[in-house]
PASEBA-1860 file (N, C-alpha, C; in nm, 3 decimals):
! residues 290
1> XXXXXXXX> 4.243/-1.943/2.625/4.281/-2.003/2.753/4.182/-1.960/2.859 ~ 4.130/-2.056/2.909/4.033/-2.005/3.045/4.123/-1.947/3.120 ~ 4.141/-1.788/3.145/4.183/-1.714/3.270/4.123/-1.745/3.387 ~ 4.186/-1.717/3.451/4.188/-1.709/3.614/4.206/-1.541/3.654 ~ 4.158/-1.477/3.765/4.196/-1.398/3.838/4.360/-1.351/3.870 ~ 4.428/-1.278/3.806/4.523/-1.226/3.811/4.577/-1.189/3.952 ~ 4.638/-1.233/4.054/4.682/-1.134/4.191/4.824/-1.147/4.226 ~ 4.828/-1.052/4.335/4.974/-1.049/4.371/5.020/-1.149/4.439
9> XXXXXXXX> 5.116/-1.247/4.441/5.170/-1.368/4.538/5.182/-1.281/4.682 ~ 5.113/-1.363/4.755/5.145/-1.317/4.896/5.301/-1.427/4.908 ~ 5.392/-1.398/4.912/5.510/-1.575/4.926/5.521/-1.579/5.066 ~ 5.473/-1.522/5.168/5.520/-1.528/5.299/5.416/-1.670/5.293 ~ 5.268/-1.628/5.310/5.204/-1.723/5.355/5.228/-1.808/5.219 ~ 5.224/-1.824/5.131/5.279/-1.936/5.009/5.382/-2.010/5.044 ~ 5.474/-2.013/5.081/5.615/-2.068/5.138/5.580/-2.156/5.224 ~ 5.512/-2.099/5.349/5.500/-2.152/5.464/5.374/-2.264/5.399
17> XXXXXXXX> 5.252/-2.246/5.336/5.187/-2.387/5.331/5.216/-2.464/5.270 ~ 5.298/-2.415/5.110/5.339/-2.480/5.032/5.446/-2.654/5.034 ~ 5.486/-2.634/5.177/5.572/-2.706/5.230/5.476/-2.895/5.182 ~ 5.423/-2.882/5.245/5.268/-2.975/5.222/5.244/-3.007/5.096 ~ 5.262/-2.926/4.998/5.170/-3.006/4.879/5.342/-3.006/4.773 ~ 5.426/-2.931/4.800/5.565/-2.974/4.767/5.624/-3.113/4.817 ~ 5.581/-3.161/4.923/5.615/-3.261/4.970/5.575/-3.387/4.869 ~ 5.479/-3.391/4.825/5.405/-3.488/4.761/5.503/-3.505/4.614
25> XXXXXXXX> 5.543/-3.369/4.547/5.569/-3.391/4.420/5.733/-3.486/4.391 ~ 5.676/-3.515/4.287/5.813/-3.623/4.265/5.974/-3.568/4.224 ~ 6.025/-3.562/4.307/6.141/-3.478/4.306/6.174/-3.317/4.293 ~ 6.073/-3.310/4.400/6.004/-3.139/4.428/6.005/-3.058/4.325 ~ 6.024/-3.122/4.191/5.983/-3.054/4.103/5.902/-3.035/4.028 ~ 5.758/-3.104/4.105/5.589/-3.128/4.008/5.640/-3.239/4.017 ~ 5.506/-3.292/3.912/5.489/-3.424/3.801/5.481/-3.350/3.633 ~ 5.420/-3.357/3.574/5.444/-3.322/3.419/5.324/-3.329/3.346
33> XXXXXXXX> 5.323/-3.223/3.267/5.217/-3.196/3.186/5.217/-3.332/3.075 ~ 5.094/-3.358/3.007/5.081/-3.437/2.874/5.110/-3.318/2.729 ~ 5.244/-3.366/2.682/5.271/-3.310/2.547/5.234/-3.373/2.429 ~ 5.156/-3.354/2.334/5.169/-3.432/2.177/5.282/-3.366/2.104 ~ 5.361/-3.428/2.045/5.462/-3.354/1.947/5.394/-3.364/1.820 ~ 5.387/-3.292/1.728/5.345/-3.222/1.654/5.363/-3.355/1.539 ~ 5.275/-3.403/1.453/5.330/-3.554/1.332/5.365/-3.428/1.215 ~ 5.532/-3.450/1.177/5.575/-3.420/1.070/5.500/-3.287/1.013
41> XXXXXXXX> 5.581/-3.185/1.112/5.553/-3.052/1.064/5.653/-2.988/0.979 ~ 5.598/-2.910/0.882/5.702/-2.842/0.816/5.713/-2.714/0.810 ~ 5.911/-2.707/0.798/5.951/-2.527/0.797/6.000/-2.502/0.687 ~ 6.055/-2.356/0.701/6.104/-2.300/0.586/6.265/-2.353/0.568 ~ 6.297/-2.363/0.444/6.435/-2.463/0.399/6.499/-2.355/0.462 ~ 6.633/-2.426/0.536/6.722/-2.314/0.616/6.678/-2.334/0.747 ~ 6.557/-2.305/0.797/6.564/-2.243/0.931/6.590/-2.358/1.065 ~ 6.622/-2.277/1.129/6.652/-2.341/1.264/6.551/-2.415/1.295
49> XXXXXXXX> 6.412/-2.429/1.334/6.307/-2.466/1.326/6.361/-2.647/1.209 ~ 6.364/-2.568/1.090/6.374/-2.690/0.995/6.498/-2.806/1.026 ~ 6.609/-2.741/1.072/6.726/-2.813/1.133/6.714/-2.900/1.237 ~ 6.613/-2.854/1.332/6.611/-2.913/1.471/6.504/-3.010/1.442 ~ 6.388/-3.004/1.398/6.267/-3.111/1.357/6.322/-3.192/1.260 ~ 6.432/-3.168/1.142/6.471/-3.287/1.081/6.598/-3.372/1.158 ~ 6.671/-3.314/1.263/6.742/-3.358/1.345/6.674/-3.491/1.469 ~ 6.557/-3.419/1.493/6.486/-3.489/1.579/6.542/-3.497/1.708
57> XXXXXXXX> 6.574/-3.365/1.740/6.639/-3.369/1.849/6.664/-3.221/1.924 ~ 6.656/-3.170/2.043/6.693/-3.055/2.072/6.763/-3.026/2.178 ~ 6.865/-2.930/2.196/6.944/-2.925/2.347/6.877/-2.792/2.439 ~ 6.832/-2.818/2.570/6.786/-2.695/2.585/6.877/-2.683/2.718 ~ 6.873/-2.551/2.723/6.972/-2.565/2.870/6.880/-2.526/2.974 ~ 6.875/-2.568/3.113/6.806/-2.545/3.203/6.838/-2.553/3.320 ~ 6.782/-2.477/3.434/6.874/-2.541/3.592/6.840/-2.697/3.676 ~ 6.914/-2.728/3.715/6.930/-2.845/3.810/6.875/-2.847/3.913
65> XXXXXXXX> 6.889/-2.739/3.972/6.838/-2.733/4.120/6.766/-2.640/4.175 ~ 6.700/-2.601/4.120/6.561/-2.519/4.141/6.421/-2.558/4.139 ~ 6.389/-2.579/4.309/6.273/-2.669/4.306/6.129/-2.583/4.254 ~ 6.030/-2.678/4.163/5.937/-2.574/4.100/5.947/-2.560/3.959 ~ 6.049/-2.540/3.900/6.106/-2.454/3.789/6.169/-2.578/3.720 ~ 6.328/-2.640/3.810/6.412/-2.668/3.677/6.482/-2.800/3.840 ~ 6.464/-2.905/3.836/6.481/-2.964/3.941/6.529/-3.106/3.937 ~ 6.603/-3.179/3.914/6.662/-3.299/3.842/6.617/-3.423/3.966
73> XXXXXXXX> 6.507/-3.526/3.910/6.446/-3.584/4.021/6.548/-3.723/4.016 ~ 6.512/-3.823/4.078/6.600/-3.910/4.163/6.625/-4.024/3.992 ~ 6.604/-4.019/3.948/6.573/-4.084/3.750/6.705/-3.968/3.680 ~ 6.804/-3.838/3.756/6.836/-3.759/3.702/6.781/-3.705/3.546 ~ 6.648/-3.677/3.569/6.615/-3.597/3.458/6.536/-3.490/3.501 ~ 6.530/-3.370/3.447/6.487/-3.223/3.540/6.365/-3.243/3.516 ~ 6.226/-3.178/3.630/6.166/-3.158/3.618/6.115/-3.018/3.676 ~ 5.994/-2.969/3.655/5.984/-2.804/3.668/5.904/-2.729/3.563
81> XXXXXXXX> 5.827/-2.602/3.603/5.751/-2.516/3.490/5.884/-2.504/3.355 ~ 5.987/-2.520/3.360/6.066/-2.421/3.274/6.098/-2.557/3.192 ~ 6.085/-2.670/3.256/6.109/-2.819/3.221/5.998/-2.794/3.103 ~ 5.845/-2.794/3.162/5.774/-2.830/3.062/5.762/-2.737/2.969 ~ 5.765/-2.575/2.977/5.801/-2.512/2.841/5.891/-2.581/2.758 ~ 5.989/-2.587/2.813/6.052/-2.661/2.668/5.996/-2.771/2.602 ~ 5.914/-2.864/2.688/5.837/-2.985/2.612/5.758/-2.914/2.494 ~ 5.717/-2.788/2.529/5.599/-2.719/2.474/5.673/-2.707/2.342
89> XXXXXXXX> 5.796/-2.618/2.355/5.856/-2.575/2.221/5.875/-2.674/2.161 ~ 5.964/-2.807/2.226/6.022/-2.937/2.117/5.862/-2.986/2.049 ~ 5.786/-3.006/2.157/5.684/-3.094/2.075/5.630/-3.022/1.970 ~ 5.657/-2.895/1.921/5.571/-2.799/1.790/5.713/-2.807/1.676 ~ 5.823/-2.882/1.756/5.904/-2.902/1.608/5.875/-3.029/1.570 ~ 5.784/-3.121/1.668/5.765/-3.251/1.643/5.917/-3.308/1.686 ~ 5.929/-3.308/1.834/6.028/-3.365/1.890/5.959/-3.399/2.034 ~ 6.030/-3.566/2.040/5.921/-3.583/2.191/5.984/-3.613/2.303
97> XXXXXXXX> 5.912/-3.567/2.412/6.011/-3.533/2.546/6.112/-3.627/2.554 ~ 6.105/-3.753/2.512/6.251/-3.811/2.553/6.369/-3.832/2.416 ~ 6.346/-3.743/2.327/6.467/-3.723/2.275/6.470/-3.526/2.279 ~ 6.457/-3.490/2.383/6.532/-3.371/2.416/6.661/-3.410/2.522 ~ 6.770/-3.281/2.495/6.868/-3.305/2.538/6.876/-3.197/2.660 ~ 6.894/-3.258/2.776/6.890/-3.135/2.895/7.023/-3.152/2.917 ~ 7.073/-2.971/2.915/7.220/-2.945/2.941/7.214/-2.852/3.100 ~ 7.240/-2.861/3.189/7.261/-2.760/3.297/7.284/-2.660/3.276
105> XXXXXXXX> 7.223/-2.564/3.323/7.288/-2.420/3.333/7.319/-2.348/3.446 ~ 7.354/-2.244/3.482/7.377/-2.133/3.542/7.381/-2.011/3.552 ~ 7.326/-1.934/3.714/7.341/-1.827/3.544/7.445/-1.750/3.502 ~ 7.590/-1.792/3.518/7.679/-1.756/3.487/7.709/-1.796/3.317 ~ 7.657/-1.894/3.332/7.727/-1.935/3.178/7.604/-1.970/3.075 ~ 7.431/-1.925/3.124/7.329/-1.881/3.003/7.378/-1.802/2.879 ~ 7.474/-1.702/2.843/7.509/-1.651/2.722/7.586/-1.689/2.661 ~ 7.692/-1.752/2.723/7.791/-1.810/2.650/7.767/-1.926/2.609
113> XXXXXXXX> 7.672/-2.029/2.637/7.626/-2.158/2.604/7.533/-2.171/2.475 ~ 7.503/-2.057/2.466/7.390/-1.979/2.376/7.509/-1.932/2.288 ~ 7.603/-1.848/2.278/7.649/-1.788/2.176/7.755/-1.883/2.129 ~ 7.806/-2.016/2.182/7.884/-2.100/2.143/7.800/-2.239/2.091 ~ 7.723/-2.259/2.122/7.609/-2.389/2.013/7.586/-2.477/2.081 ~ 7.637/-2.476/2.234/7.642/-2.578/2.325/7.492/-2.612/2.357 ~ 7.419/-2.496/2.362/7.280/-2.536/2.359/7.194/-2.450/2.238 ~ 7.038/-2.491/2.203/6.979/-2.431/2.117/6.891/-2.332/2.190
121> XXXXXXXX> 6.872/-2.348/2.289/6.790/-2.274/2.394/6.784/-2.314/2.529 ~ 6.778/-2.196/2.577/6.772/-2.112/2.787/6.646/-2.126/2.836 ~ 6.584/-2.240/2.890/6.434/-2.185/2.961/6.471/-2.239/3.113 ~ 6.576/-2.124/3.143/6.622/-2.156/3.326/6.563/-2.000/3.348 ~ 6.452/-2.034/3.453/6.436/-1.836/3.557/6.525/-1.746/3.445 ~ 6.505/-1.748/3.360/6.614/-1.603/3.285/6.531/-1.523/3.264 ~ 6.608/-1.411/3.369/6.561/-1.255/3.348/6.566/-1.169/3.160 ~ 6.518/-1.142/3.124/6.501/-1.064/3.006/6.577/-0.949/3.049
129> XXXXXXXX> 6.700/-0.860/2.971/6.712/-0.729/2.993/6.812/-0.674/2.885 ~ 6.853/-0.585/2.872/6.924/-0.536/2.737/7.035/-0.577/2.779 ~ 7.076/-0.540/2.877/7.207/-0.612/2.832/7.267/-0.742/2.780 ~ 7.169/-0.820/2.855/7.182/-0.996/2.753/7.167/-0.962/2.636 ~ 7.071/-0.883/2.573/6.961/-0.867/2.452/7.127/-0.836/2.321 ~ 7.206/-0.774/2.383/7.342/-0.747/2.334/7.396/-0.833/2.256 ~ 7.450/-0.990/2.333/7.505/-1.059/2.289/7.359/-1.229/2.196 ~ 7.222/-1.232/2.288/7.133/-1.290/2.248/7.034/-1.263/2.214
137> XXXXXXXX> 6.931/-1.294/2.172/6.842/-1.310/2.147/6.678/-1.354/2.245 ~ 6.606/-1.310/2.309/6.461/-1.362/2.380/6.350/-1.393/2.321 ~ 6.302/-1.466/2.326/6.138/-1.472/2.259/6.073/-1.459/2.475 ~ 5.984/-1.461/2.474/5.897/-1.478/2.618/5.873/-1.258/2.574 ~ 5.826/-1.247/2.712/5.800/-1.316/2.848/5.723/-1.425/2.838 ~ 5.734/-1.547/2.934/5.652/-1.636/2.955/5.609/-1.614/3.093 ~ 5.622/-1.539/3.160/5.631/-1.552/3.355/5.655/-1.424/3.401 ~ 5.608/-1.361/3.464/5.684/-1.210/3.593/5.678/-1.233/3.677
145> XXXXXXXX> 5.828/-1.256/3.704/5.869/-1.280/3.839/5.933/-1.118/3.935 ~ 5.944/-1.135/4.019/6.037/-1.046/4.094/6.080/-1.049/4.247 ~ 6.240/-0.978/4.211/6.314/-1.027/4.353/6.246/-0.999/4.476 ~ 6.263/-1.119/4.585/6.249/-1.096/4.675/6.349/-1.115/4.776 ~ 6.338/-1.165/4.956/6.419/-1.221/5.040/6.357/-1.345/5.127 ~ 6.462/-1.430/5.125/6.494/-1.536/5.218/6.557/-1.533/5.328 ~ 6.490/-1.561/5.449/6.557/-1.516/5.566/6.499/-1.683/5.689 ~ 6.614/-1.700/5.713/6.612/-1.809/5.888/6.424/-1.759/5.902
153> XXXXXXXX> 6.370/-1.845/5.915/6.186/-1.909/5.966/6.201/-1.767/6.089 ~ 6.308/-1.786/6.230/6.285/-1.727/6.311/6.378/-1.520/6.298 ~ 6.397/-1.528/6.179/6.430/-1.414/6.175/6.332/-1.310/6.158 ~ 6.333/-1.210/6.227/6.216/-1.112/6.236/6.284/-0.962/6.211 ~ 6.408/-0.932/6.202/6.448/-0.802/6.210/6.454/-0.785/6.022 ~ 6.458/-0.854/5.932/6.467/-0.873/5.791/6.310/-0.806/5.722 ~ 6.281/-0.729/5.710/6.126/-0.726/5.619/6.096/-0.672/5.498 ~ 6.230/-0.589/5.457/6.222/-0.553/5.351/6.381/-0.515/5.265
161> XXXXXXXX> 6.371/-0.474/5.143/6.463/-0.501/5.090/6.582/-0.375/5.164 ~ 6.499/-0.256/5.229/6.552/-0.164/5.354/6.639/-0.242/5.412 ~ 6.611/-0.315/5.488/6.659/-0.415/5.603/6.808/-0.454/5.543 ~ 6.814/-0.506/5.401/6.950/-0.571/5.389/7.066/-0.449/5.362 ~ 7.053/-0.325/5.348/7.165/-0.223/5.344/7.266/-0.230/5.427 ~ 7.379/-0.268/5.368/7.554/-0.282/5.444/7.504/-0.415/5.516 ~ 7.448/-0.532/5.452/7.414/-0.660/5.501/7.468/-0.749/5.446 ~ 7.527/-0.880/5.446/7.609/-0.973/5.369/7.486/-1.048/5.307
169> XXXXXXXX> 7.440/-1.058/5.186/7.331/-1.134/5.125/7.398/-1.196/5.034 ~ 7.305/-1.356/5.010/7.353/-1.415/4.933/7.314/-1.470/4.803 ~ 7.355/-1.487/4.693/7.300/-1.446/4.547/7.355/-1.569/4.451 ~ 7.347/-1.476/4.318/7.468/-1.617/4.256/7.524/-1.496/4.148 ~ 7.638/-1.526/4.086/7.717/-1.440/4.019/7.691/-1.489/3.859 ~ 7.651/-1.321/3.828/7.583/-1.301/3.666/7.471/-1.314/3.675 ~ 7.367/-1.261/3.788/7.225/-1.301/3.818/7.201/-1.107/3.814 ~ 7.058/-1.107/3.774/7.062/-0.960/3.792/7.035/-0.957/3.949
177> XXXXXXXX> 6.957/-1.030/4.036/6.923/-1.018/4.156/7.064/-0.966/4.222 ~ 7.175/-1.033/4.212/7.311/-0.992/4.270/7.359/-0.815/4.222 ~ 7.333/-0.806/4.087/7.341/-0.672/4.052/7.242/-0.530/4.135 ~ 7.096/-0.602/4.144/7.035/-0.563/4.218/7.087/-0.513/4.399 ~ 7.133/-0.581/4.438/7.169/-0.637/4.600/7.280/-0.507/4.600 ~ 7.379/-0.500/4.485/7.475/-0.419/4.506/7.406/-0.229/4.485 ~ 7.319/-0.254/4.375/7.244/-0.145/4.339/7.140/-0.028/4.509 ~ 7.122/-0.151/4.577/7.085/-0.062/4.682/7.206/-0.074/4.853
185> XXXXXXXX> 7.298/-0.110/4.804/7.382/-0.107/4.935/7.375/-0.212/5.008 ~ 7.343/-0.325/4.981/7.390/-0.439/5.030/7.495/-0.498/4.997 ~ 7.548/-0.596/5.086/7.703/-0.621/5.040/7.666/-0.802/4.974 ~ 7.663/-0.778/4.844/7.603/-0.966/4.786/7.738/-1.030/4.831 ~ 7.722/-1.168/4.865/7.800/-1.302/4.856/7.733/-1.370/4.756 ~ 7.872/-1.375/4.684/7.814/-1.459/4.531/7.864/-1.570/4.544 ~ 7.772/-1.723/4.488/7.783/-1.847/4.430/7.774/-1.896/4.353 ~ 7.717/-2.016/4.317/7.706/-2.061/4.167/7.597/-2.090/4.160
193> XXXXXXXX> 7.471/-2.141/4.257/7.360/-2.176/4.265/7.324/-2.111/4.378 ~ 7.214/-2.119/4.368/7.099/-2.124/4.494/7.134/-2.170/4.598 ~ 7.100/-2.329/4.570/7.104/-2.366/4.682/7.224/-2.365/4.757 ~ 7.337/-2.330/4.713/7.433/-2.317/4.763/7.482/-2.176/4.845 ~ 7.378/-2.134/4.849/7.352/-1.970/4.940/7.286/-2.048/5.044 ~ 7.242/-2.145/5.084/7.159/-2.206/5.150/7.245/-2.242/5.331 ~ 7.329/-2.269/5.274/7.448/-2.341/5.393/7.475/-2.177/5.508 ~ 7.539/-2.095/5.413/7.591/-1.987/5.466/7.483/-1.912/5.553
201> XXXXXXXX> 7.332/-1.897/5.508/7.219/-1.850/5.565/7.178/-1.955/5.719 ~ 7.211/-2.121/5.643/7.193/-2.139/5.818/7.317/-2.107/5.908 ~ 7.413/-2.096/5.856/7.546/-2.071/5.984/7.544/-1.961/6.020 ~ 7.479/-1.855/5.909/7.487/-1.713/5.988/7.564/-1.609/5.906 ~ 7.641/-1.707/5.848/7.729/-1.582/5.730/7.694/-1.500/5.635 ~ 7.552/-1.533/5.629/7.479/-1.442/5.591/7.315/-1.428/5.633 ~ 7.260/-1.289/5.668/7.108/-1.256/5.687/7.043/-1.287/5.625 ~ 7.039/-1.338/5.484/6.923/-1.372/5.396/6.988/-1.423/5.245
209> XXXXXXXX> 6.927/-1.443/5.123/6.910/-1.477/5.027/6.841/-1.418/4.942 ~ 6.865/-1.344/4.842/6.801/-1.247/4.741/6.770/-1.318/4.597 ~ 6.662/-1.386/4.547/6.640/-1.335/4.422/6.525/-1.377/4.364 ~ 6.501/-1.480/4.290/6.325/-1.440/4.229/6.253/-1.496/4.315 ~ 6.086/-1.402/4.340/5.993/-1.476/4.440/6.017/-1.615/4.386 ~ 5.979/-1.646/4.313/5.932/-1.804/4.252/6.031/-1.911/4.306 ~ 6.098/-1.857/4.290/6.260/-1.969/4.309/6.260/-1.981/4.446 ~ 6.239/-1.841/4.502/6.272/-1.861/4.703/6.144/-1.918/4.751
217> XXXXXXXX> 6.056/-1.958/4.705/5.921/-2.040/4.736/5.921/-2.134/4.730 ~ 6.039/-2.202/4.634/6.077/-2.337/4.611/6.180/-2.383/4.714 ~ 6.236/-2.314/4.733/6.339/-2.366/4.839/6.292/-2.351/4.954 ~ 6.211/-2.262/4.986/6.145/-2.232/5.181/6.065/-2.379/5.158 ~ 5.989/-2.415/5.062/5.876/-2.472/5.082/5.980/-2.651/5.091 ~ 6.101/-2.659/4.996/6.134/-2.758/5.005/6.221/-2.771/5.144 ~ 6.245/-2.699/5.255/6.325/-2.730/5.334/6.232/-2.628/5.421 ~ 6.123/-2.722/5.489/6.020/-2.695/5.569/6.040/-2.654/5.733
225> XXXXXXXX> 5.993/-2.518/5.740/6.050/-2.470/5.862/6.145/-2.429/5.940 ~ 6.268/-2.421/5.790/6.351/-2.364/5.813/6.381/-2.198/5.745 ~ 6.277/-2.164/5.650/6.338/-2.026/5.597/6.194/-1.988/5.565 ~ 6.148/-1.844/5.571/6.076/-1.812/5.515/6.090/-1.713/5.391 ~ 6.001/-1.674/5.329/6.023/-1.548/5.237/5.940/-1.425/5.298 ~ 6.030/-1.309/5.278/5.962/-1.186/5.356/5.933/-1.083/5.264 ~ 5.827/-0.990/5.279/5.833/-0.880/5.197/5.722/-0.865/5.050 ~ 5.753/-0.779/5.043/5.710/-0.758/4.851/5.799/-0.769/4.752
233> XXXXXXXX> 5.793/-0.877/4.656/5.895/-0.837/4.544/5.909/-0.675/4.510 ~ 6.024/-0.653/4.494/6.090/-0.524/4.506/6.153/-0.496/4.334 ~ 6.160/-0.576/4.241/6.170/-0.533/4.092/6.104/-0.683/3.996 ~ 6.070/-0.646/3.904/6.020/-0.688/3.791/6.081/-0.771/3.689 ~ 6.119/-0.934/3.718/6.174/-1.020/3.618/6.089/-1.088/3.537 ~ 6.122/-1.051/3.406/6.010/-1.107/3.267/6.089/-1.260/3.250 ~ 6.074/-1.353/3.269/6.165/-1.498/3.218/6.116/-1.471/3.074 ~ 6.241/-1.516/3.020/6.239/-1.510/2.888/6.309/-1.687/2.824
241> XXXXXXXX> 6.296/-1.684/2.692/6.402/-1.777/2.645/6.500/-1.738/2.568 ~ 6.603/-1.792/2.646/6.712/-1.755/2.540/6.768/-1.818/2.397 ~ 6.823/-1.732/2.294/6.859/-1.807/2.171/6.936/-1.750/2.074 ~ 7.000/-1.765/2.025/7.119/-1.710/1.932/7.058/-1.615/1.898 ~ 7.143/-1.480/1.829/7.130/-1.352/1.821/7.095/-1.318/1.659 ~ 6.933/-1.283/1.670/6.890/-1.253/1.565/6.839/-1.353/1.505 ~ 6.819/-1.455/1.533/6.763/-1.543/1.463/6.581/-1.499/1.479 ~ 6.524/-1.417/1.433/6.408/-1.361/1.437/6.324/-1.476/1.384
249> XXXXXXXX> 6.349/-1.589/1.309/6.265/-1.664/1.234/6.227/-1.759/1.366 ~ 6.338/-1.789/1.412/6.291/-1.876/1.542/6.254/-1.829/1.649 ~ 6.283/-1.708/1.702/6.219/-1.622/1.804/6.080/-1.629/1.790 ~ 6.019/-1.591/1.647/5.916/-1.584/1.608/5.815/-1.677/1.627 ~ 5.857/-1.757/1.593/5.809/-1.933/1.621/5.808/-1.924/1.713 ~ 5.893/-1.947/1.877/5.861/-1.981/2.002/5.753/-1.914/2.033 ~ 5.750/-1.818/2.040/5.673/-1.658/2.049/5.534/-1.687/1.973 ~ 5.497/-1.764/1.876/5.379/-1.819/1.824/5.332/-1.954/1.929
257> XXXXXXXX> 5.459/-2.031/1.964/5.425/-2.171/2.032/5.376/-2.134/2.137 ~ 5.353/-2.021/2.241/5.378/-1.971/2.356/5.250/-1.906/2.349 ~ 5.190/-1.828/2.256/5.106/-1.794/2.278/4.982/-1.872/2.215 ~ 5.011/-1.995/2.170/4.916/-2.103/2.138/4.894/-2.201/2.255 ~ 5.004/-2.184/2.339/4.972/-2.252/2.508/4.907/-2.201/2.558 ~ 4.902/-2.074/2.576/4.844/-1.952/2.650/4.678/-2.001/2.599 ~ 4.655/-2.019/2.525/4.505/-2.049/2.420/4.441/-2.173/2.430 ~ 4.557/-2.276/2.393/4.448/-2.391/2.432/4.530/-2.488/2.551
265> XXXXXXXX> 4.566/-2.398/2.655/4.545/-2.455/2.774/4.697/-2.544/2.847 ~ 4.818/-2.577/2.727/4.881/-2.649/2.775/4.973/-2.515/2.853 ~ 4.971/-2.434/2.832/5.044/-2.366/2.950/4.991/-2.387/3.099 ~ 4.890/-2.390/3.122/4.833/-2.403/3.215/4.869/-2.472/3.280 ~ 4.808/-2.644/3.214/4.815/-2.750/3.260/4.985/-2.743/3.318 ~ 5.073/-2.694/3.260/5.213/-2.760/3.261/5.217/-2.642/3.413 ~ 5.140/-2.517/3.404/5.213/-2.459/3.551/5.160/-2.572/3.633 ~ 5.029/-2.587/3.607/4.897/-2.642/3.767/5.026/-2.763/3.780
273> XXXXXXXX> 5.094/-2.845/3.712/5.148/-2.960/3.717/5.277/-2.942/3.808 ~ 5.329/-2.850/3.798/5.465/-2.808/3.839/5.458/-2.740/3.939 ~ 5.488/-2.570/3.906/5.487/-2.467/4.031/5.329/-2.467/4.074 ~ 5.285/-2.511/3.999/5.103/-2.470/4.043/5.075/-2.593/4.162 ~ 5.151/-2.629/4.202/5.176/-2.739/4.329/5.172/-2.646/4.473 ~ 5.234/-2.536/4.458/5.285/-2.455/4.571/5.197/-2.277/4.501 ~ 5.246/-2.266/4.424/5.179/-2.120/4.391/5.038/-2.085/4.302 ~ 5.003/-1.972/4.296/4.878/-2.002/4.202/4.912/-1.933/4.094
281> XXXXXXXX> 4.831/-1.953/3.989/4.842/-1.930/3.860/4.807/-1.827/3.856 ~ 4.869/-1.734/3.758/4.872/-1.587/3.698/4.854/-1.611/3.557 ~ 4.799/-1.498/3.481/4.822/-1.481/3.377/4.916/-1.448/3.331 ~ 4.993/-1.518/3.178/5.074/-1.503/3.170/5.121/-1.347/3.098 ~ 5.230/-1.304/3.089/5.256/-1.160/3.048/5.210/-1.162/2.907 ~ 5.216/-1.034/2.809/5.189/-1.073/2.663/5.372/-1.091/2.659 ~ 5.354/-1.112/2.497/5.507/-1.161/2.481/5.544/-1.024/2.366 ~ 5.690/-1.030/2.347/5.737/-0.878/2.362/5.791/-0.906/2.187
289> XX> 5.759/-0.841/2.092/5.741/-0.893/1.937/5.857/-0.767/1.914 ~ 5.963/-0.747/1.961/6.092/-0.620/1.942/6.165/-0.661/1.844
END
């Protein structure tokens, strides 16, 4: 993969220009990488891999409303970086973007959707951490992200994650960012989405919005001049994918597909297409072979 220069996201000034070239994309969630699906590849008898490519079909679960990432354009079909990973994975079972099945997620109900069959795989912002690792399974990192804050354009007393102690912030429930919020003495208001922390921050009911840089870049930038992002990310989120527990044969596989993007380039293309609209490209993490 031709690298690029590795650096830290400044998101203050990212947010604020990003507004501009977010504007352009088609349902603020990018446009879309070019996938080939793979002609009639073969797996091992049994595996998940072999089930889903002779099925010709895959369910992946992902978010709705996360501009950048996972973003359902005016056609209701999601678009977003986490959109086109999954193109990445279906097309190496030889499945093509329009017979994948997009299920919504949250991140309340990423494990249980996963441990009940409702979906075959999680590529929504999901944090990697042991305690998921419990009930599922990760292949990634694909991405390092980490929490930051969202605060009113004209708020100035907010600058660091200091600032929100004994503060009403707003989150979403089963997110580590919310676990986080409570971890240093802030008081979280939990929702179900994002954007739905959004309302309460303009009325006032709450000082800010806590959780991955990436995600709060998408929303400052899609609702221009009204919020900025402040600060330094303050902890370390690996996005991972999620997938039934122990299935090592297919972990394995994504975890091969992922680092064959990384190589000849369609990772790239699929960020520059998406978040690479508003942010710049990083290298991606190595991926974690546990």
């Amino acid at each position: 993969m031709k690298m690029r220069i590795t650096r830290r996201l400044s998101l203050v000034a990212i947010a604020a220009a990003g507004a501009l070239a977010l504007a352009g994309c088609a349902g603020d969630g990018g446009s879309e990488a070019t996938v080939t699906p793979e002609a009639a590849p073969t797996f091992a008898a049994g595996s998940t891999m072999e089930k889903l490519s002779e099925a010709g079909t895959i369910t992946i679960g992902t978010k709705f409303d996360q501009p950048l990432f996972g973003l359902v354009n005016l056609d209701g079909v999601p678009e977003g970086f986490d959109v086109e990973i999954g193109k990445i994975i279906a097309a190496k079972l030889g499945i093509a973007p329009d017979k994948i099945k997009w299920t919504e997620t949250v991140s309340a109900n990423r494990e249980p959707f996963i441990e009940n069959g409702q979906v075959d795989i999680v590529v929504a912002t999901y944090t990697i951490n042991d305690k998921r690792k419990e009930v599922i399974s990760f292949a990634g990192p694909y991405y390092m992200a980490g929490q930051s804050i969202l605060t009113l354009a004209d708020n100035d007393d907010i600058k660091s994650e200091d600032d929100l102690v004994g503060q009403k912030v707003c989150s979403v429930t089963g997110s580590t960012p919310a676990a986080k919020l409570a971890e240093i003495g802030a008081e979280p208001v939990l929702t179900d989405t994002y954007t739905n922390c959004l309302e309460p921050l303009r009325s006032g009911a709450v000082v800010a919005v806590s959780t991955d840089n990436v995600i709060l870049a998408g929303l400052a930038a899609q609702n221009e001049g009204e919020f900025k992002v402040v600060g330094e990310p303050f902890t370390e989120e690996p996005y991972g994918i999620g997938l039934a527990k122990d299935d090592t044969d297919f972990r394995n596989f994504i975890n091969d597909t992922l680092e064959e993007s990384y190589e000849d380039g369609t990772y790239e293309a699929a960020w520059d297409a998406t978040a690479g609209t508003v942010l710049p490209f990083v290298d991606p993490p190595a991926v974690d072979r546990y």
